[in-house]
TIBA-721347 format. One line per field, with one value per atom (N, C-alpha, C): atom name; x, y, z; residue in one letter. Coordinates in steps of 0.2 Angstrom, whole numbers. Atoms other than C-alpha are relative to their C-alpha. Example, Ala and Ser with C-alpha at 12.3 -4.5 7.8 and 13.67 -1.06 7.14 Angstrom:
<lovos>
name = N; CA; C; N; CA; C
xx = 4; 62; 4; -4; 68; -4
yy = -6; -22; 6; -6; -5; 5
zz = 0; 39; 0; -1; 36; 3
resn = A; A; A; S; S; S
</lovos>
This chain:
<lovos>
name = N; CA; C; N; CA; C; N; CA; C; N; CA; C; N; CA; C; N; CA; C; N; CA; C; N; CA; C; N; CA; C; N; CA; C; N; CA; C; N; CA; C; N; CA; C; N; CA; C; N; CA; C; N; CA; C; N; CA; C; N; CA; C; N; CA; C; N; CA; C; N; CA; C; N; CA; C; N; CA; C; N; CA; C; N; CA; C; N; CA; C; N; CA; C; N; CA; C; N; CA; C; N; CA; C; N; CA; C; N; CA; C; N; CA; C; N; CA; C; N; CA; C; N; CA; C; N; CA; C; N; CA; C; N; CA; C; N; CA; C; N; CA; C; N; CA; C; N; CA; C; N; CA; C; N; CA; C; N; CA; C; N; CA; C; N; CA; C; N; CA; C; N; CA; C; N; CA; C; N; CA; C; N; CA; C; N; CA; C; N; CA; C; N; CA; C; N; CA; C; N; CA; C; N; CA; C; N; CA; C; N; CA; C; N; CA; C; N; CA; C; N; CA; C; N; CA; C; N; CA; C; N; CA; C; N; CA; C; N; CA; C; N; CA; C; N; CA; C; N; CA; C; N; CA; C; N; CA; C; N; CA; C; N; CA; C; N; CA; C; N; CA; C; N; CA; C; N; CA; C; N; CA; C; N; CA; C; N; CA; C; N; CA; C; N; CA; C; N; CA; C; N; CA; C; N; CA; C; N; CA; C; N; CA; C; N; CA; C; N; CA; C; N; CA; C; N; CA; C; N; CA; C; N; CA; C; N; CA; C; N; CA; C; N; CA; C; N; CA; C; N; CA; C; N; CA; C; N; CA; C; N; CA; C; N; CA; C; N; CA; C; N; CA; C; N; CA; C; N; CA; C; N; CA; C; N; CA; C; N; CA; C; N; CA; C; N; CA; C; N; CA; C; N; CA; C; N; CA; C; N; CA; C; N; CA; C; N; CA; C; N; CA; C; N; CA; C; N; CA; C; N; CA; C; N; CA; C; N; CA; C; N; CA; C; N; CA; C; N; CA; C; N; CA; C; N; CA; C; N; CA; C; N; CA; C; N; CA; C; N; CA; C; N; CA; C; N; CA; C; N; CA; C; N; CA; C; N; CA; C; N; CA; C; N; CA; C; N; CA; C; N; CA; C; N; CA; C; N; CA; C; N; CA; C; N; CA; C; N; CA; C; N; CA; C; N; CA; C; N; CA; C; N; CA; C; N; CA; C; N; CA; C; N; CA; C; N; CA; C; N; CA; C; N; CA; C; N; CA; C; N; CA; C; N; CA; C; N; CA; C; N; CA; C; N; CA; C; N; CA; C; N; CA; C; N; CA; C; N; CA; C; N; CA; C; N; CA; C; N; CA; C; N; CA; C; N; CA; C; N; CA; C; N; CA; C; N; CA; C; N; CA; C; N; CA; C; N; CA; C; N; CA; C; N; CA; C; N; CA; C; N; CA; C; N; CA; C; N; CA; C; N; CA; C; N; CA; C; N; CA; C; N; CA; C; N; CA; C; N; CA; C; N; CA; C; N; CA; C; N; CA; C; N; CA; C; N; CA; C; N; CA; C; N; CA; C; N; CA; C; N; CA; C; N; CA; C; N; CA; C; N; CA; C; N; CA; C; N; CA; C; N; CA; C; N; CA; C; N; CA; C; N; CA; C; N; CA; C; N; CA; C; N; CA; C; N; CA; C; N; CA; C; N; CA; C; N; CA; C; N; CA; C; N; CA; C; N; CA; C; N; CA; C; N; CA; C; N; CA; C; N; CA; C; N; CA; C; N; CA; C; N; CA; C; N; CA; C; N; CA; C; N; CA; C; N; CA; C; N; CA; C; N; CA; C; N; CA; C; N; CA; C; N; CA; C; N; CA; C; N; CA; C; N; CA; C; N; CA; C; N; CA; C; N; CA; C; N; CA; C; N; CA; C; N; CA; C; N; CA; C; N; CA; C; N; CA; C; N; CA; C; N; CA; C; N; CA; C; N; CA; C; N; CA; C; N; CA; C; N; CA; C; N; CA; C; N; CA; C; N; CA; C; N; CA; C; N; CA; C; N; CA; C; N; CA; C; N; CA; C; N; CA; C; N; CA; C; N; CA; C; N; CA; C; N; CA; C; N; CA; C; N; CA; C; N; CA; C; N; CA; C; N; CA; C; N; CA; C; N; CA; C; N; CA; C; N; CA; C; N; CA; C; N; CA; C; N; CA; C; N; CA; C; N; CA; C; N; CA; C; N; CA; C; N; CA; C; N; CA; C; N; CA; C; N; CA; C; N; CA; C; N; CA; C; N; CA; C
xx = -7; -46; 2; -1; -36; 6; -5; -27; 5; -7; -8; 0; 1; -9; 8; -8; 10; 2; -3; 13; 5; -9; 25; 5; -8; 37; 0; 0; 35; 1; 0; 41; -6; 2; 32; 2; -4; 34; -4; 2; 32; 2; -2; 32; -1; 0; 37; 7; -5; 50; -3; 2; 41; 0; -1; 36; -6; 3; 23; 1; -4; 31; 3; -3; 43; -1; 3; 31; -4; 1; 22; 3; -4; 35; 5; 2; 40; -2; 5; 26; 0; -1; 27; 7; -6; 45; -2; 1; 37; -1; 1; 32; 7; -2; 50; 3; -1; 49; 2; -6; 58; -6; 6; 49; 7; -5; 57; -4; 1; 56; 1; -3; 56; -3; 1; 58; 5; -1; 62; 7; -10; 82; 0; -2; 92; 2; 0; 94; -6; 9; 77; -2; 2; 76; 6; -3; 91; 0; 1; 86; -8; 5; 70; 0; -2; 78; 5; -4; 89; -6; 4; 73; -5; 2; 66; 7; -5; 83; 1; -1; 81; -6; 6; 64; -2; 3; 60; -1; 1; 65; -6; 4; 54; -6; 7; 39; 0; 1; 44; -4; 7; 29; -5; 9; 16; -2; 6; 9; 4; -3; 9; 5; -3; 16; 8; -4; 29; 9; -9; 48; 3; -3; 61; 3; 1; 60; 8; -7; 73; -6; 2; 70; 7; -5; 79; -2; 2; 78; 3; 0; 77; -3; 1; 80; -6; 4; 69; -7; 5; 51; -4; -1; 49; 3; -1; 61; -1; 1; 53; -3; 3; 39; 0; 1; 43; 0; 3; 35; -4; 1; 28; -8; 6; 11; -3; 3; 6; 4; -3; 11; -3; 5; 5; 5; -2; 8; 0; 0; 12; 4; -4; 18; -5; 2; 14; -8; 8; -5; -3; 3; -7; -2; 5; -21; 3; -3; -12; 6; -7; 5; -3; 4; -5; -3; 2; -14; 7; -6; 3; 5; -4; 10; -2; 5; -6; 1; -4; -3; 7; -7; 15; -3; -1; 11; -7; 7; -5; 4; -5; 10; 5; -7; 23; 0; 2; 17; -3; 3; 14; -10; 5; -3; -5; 4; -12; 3; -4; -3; -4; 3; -13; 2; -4; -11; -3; 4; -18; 3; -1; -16; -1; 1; -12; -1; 2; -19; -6; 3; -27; -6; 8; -42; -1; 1; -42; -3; 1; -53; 3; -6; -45; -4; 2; -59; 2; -4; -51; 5; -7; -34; -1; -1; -38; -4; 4; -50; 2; -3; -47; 4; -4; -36; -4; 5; -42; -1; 0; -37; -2; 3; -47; -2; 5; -53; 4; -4; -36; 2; -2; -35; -4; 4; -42; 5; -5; -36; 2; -3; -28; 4; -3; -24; 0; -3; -13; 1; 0; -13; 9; -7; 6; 1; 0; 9; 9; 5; 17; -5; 3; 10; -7; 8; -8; 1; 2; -13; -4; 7; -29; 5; 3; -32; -3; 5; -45; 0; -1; -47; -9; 8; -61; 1; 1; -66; 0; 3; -64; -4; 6; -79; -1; 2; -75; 8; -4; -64; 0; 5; -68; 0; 1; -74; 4; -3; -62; 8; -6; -46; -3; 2; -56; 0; 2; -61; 10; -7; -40; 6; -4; -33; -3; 0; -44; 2; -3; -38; 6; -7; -20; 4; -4; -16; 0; 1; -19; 8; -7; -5; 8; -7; 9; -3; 1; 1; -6; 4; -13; -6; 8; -31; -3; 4; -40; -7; 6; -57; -4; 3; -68; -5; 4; -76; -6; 4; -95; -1; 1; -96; 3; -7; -84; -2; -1; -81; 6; -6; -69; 1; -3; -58; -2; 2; -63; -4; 6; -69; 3; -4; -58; 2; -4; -48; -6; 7; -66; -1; 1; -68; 4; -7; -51; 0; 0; -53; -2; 5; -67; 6; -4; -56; 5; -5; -39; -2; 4; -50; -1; 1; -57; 4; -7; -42; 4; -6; -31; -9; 5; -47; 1; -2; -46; 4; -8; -27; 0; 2; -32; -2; 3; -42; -1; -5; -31; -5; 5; -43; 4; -5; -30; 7; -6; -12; 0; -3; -6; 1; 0; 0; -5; 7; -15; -5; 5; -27; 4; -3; -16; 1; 3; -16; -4; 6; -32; -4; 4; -36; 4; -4; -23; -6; 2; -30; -9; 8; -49; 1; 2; -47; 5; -7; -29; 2; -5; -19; 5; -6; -1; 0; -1; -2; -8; 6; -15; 0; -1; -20; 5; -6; -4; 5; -7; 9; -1; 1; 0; 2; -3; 2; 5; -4; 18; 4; -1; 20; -1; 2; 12; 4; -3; 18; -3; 5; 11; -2; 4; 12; -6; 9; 1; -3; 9; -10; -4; 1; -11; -5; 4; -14; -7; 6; -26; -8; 8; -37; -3; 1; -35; -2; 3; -43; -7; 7; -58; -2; 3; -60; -3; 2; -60; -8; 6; -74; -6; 4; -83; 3; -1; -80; -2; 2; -88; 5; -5; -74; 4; -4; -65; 5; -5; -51; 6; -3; -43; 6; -3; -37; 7; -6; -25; 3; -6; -20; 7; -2; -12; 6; -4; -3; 4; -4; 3; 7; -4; 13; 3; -6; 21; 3; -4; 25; 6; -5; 31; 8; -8; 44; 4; -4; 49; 1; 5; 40; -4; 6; 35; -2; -1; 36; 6; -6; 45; 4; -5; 54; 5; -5; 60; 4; -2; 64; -3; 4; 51; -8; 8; 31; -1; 3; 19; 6; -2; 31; 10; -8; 52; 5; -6; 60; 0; -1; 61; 7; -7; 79; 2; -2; 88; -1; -1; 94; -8; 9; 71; -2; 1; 71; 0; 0; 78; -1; 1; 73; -9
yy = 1; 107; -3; 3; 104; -6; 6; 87; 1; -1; 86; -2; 4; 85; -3; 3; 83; -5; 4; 68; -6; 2; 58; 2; -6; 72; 3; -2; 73; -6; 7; 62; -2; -1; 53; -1; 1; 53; -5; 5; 40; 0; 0; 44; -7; 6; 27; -3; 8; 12; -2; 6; 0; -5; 8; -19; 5; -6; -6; 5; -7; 9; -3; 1; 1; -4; 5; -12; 8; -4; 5; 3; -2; 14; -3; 3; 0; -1; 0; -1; 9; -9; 20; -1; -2; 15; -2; 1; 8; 0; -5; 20; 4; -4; 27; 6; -8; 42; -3; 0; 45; -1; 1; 38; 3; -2; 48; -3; 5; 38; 5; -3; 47; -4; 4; 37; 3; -3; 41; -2; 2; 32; 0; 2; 32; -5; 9; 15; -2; 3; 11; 6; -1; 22; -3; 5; 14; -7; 7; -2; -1; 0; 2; 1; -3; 11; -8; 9; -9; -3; 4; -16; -1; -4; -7; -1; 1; -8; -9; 7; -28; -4; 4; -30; 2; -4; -16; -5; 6; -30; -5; 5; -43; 3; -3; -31; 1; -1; -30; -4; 2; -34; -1; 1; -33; 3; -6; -19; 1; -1; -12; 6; -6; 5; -2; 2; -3; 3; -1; 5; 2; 0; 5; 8; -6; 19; 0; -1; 24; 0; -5; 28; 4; -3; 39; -1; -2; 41; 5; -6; 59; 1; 0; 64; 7; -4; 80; 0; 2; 78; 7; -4; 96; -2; 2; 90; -3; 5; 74; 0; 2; 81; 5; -6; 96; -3; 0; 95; -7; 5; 79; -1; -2; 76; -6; 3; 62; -1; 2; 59; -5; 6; 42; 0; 2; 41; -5; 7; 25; -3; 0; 27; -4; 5; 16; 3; 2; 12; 5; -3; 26; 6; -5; 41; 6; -7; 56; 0; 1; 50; 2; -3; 51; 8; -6; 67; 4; -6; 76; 0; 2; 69; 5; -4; 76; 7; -8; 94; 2; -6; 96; -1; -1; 90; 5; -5; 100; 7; -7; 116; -2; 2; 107; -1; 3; 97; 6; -3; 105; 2; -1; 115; -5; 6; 102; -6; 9; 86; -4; 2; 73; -2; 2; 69; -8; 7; 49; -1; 4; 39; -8; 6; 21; -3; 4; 17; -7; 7; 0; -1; 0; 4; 8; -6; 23; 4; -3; 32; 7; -6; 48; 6; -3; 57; 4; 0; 55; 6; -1; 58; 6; -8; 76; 5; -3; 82; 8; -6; 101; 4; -4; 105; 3; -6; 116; -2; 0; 108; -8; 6; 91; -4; 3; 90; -5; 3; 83; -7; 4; 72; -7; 5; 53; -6; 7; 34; -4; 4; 23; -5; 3; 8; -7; 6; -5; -6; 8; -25; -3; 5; -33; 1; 0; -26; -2; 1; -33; -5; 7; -50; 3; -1; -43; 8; -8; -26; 3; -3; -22; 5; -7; -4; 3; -2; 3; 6; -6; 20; 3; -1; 30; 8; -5; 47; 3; -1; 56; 5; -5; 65; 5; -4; 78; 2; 0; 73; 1; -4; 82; -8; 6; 67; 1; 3; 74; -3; 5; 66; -8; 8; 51; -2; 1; 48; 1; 0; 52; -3; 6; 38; -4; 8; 26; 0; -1; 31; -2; -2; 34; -7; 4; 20; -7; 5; 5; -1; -4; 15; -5; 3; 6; -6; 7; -11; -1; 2; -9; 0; 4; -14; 3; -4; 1; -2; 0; -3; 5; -6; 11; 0; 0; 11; 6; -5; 18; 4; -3; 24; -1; 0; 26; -7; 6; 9; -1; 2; 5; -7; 3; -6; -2; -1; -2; -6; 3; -16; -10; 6; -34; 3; -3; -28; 0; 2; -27; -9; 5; -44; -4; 3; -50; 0; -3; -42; -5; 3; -53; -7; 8; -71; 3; 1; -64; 1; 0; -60; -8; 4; -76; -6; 5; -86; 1; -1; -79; -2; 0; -81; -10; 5; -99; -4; 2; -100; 1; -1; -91; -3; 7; -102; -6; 7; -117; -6; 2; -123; -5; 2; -126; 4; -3; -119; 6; -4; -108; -4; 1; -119; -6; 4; -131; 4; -5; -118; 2; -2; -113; -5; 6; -130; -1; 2; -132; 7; -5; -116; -1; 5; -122; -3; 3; -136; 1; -1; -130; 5; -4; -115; 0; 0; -121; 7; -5; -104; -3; 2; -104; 0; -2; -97; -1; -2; -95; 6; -6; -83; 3; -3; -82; 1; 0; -85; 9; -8; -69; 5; -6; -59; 1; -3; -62; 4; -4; -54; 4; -8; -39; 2; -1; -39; 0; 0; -43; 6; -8; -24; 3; -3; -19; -3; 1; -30; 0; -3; -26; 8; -7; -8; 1; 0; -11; -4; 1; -22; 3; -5; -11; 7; -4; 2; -3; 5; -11; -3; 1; -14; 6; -5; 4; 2; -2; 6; -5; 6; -10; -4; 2; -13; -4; 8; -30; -6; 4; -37; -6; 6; -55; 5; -5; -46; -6; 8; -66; 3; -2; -59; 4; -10; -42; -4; 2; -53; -5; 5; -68; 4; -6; -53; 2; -4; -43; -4; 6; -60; 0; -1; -60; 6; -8; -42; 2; -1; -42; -5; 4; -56; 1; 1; -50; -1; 3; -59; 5; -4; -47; -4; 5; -60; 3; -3; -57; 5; -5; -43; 0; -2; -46; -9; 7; -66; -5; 5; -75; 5; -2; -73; -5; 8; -87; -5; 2; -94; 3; -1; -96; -2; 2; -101; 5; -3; -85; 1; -4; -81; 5; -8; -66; 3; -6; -59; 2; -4; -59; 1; -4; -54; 7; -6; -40; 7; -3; -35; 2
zz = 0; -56; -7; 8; -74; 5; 0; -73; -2; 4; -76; -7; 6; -94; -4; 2; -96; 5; -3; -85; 0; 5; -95; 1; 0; -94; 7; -6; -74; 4; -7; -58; 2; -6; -47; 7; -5; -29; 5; -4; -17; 7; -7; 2; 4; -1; 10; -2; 1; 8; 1; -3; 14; -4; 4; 7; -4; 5; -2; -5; 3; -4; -5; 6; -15; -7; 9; -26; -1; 3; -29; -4; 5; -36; -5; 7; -46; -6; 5; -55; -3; 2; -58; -6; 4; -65; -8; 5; -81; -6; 7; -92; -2; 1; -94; 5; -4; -81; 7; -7; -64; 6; -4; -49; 5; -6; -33; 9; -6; -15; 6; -6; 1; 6; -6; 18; 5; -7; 35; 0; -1; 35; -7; 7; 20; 0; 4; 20; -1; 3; 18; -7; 11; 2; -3; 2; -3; -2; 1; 0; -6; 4; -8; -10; 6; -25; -3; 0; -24; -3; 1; -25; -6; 8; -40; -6; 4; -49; -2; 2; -47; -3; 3; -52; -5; 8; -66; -7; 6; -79; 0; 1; -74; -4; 2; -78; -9; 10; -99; -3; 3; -108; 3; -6; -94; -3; 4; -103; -7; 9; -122; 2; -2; -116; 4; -7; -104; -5; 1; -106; 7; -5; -92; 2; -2; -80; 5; -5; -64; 5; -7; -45; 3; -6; -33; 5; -6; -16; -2; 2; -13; 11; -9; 9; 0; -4; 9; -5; 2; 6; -6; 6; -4; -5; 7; -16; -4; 3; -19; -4; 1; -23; -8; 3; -34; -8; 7; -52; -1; 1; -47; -3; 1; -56; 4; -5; -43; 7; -6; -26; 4; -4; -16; 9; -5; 2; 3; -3; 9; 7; -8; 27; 6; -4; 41; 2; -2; 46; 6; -5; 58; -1; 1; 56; 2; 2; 62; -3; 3; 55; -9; 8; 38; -2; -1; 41; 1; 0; 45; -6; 5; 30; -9; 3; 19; 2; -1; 28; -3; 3; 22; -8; 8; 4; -3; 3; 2; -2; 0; 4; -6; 1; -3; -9; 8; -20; -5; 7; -37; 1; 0; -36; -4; 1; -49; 0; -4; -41; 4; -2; -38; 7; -8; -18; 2; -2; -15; 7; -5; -1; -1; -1; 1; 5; -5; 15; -2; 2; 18; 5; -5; 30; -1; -4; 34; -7; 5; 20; 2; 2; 13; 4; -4; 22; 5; -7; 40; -2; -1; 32; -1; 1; 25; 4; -1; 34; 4; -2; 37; -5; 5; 22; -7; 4; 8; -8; 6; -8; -2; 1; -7; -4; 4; -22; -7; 3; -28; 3; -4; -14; 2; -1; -13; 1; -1; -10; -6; 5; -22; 5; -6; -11; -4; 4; -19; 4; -3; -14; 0; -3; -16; -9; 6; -36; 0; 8; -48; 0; 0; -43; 1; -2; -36; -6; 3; -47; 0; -3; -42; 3; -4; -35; 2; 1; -27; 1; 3; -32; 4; -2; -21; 5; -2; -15; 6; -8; -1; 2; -1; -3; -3; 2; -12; -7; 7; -26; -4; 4; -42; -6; 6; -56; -5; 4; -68; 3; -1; -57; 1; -1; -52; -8; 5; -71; -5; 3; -75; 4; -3; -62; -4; 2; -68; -7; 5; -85; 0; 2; -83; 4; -2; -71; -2; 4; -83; -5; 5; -93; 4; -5; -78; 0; -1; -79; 7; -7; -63; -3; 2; -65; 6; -6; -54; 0; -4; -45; 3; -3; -42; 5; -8; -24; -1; 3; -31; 7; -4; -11; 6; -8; 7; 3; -3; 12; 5; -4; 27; -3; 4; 18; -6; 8; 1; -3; 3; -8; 3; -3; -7; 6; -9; 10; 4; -5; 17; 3; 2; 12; 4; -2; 16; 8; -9; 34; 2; -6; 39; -1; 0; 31; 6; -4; 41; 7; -5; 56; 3; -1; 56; 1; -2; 54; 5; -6; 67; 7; -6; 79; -1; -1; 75; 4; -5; 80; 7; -9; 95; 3; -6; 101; 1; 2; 98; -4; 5; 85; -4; 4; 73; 0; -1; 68; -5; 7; 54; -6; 4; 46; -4; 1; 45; -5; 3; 41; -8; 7; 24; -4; 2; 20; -2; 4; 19; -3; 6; 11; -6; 7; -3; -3; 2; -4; -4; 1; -5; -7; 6; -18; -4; 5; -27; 1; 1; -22; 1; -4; -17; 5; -9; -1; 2; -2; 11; 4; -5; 25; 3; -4; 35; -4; 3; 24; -3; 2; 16; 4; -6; 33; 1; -1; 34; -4; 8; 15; 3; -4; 22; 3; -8; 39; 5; -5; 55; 4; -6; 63; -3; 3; 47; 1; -2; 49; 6; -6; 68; 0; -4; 67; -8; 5; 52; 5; -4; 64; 6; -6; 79; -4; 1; 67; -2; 2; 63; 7; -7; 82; 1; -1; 86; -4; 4; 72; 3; -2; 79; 6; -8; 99; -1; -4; 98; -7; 2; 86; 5; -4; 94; 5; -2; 103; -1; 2; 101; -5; 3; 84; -1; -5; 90; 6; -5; 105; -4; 3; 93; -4; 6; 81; 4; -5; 97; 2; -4; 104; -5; 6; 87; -1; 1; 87; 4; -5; 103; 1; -3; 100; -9; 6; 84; -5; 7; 73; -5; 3; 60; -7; 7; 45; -6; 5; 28; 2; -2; 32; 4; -4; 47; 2; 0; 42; 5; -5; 54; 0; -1; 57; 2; -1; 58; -3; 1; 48; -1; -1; 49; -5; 8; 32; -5; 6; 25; 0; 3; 16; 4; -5; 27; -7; 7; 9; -4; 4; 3; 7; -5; 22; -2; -2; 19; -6; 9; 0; 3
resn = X; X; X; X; X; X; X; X; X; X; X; X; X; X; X; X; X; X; X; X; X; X; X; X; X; X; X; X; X; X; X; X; X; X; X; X; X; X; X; X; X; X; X; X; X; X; X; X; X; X; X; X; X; X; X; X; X; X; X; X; X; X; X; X; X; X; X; X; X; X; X; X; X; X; X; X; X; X; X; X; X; X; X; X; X; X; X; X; X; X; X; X; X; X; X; X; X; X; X; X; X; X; X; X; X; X; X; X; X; X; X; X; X; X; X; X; X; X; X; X; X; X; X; X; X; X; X; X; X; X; X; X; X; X; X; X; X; X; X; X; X; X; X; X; X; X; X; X; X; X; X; X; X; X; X; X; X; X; X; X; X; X; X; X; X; X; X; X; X; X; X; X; X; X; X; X; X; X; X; X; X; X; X; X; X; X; X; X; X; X; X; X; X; X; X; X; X; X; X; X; X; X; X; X; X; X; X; X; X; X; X; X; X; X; X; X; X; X; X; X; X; X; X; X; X; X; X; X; X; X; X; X; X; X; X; X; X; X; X; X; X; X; X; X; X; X; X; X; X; X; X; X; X; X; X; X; X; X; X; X; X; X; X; X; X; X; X; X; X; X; X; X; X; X; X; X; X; X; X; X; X; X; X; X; X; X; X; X; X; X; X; X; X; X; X; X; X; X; X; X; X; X; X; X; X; X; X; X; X; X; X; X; X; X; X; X; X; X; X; X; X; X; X; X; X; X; X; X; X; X; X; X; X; X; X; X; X; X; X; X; X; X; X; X; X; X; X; X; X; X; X; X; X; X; X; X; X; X; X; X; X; X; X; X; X; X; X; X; X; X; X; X; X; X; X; X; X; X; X; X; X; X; X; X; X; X; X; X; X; X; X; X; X; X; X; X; X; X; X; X; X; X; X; X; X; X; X; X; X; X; X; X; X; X; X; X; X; X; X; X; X; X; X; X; X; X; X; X; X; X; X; X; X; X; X; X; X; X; X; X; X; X; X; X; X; X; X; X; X; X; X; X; X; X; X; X; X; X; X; X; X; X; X; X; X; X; X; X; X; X; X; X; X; X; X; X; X; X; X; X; X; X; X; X; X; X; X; X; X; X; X; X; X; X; X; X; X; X; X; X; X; X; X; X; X; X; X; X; X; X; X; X; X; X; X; X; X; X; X; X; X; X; X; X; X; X; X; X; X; X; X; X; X; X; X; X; X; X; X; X; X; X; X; X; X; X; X; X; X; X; X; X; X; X; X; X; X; X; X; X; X; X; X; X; X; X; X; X; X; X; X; X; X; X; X; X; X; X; X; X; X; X; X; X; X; X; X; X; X; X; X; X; X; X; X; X; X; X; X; X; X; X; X; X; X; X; X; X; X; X; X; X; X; X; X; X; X; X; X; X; X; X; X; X; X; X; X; X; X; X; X; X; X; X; X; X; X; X; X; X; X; X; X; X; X; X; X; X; X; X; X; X; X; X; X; X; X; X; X; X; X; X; X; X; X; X; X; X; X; X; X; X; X; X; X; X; X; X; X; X; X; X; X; X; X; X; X; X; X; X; X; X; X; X; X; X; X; X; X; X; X; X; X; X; X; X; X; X; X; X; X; X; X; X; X; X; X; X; X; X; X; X; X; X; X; X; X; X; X; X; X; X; X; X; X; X; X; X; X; X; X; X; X; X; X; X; X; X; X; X; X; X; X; X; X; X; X; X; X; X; X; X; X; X; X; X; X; X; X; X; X; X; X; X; X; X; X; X; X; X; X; X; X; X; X; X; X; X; X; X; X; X; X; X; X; X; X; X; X; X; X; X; X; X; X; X; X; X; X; X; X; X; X; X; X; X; X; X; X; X; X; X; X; X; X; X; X; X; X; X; X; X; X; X; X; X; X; X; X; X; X; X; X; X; X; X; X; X; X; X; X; X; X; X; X; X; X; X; X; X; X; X; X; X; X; X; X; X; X; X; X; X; X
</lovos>
């Protein structure tokens, strides 16, 4: 496969809104070029193209290369993607919702258009398996950019070395800090890591051990962060990290179940954190609620 060599002078597209979706294309906005957003409601690519237009500035001078770029929302998934020389998926945490997402863009996107996946467990394996032009097709699974920038950049078995070898190249170029996965890991490299901490914390809670807000407290305290475990989760969101762990049970039946019952009780009432202005914790802003 010849890599996009004109990608400069080409979209990117970003399937999603989400609290993802849109720090991804963010950070795409700031070489200058057009990042295109496709999500399921047009207010959620509006609101996500909002969110882009109020953060782009802060990103001036994170990188030498950095110049301010645009987003669109853009409704039909063909459109989004046409001349685009990368595409990231970033659609909610579930296996054949991502695979049917990969089948239209395998038809849809530009013959050499890179096709990633940001998923946060699910290697890129699962997601494509069956399609014919794979060797464009891998993970690129981002942490909470601009603040975190780490990437883990990792093969789904049959990705050809010269795209892997021109992410870790090209995506330095937007200010991201890529991590190359030397072999398939469920939850790539940190995320692996990170599973076992927020695992163990929610087992805690569960088992009336301590609280949430205890537990962040004293992870504060011990490693000097700002946040801790939960406050993190509710960053994310508590359904991702739901169906993230009910995909790390599935793989591993003798997982707590403790953890997945604690998440569910918040799901069910509501409670999905930042986004939706409550999680473990209840002092979020409606207006950075709903950003």
């Amino acid at each position: 496969m010849t890599v996009p060599q004109d990608y400069l002078d080409r979209p990117v597209a970003v399937v999603g809104a989400g609290t993802l979706g849109r720090r991804v294309a963010l950070m795409f906005t700031s070489r200058g070029g057009l990042v295109r957003i496709i999500a399921r409601r047009a207010d959620q690519g509006a609101e996500a193209v909002d969110f882009v237009e109020q953060q782009i500035g802060g990103l001036s001078g994170t990188h030498p290369r950095w110049e301010r770029g645009r987003a669109e929302y853009v409704e039909r998934l063909e459109d989004a993607v046409a001349g685009a020389w990368l595409v990231i998926e970033s659609v909610p945490e579930r296996l054949e919702l991502k695979q049917d997402v990969f089948a239209l863009l395998e038809s849809a996107a530009e013959p050499d258009s890179i096709l990633a996946s940001n998923s946060s467990s699910y290697a890129s394996r699962l997601i494509v398996d069956g399609l014919s032009t794979t060797h464009r097709m891998l993970n690129t699974h981002f942490y909470m950019p601009p603040m975190q920038i780490a990437v883990d950049v990792m093969s789904c078995g049959n990705t050809s070395q010269e795209v892997l070898d021109f992410v870790m190249v090209t995506f330095p170029e937007y200010g991201l800090r890529p991590f190359l996965v030397r072999r398939e890991s469920t939850g790539f490299i940190f995320n692996r890591i990170w599973a076992a901490i927020k695992r163990e914390a929610l087992d805690v809670v569960a088992g009336g051990v301590s609280t949430p807000q205890d537990v962040d407290e004293m992870w504060k305290l011990t490693f000097g962060t700002e946040i801790g475990p939960f406050r993190a989760m509710d960053y994310v969101g508590l359904d991702v990290v739901y169906d993230i762990e009910k995909h790390y049970a599935a793989e591993n039946p003798n997982l707590p179940a403790g953890p997945r019952n604690l998440l569910r009780h918040y799901i069910d009432a509501g409670k999905l954190g930042l986004k939706a202005g409550e999680g473990f914790y209840a002092d979020y802003p409606t207006a950075e609620a709903q950003n």
